[in-house]
N, C-alpha and C positions, 0 to 999 in steps of 0.2 A: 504494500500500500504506500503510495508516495504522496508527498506532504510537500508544498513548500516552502521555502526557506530564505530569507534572507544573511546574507555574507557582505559583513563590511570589508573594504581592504585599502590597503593605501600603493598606488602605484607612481613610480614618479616624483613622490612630493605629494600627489591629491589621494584627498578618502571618495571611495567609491561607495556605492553600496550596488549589490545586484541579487534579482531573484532568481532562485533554482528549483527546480521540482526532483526533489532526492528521498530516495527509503530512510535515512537518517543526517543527522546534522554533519558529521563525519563526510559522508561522502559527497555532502553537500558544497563543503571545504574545499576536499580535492577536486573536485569538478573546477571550484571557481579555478585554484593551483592550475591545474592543467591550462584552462587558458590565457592565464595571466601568471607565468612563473617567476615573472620577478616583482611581484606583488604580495603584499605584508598581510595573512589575515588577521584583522582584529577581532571580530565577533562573527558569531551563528546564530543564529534567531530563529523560530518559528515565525512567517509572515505576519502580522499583524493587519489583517483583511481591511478595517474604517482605515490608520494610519497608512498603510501604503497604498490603500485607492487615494489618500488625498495628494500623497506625494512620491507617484512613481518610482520605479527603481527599472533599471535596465534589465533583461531578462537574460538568462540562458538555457535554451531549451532542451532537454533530456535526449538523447539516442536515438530513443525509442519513439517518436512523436512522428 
């Protein structure tokens, strides 16, 4: 069952944030890792559905989609 997930990360100097749709917050991480490997993560989150419809996050989409 996949859930998703918000990963903050700082790449360059800037904090990003982006959403994931991952089985857990772990693989949520590496997901973001993988494509942004010289990027710092700072946090994993469950989504927050009100908070992040009102301010977007860039997405990364699963695999399997």
């Amino acid at each position: 069952m996949a859930t998703e997930f918000t990963v903050g990360l700082k790449v360059g100097g800037k904090s990003q944030s982006v959403t994931v749709t991952a089985e857990d917050a772990l693989i949520a991480a590496l997901k973001v890792k993988h494509e942004n490997p010289g990027g710092v993560i700072n946090y994993v989150r469950k989504r927050n559905q009100r908070g992040d419809r009102r301010h977007p996050h860039k997405h990364i989409l699963d695999a399997s989609d």
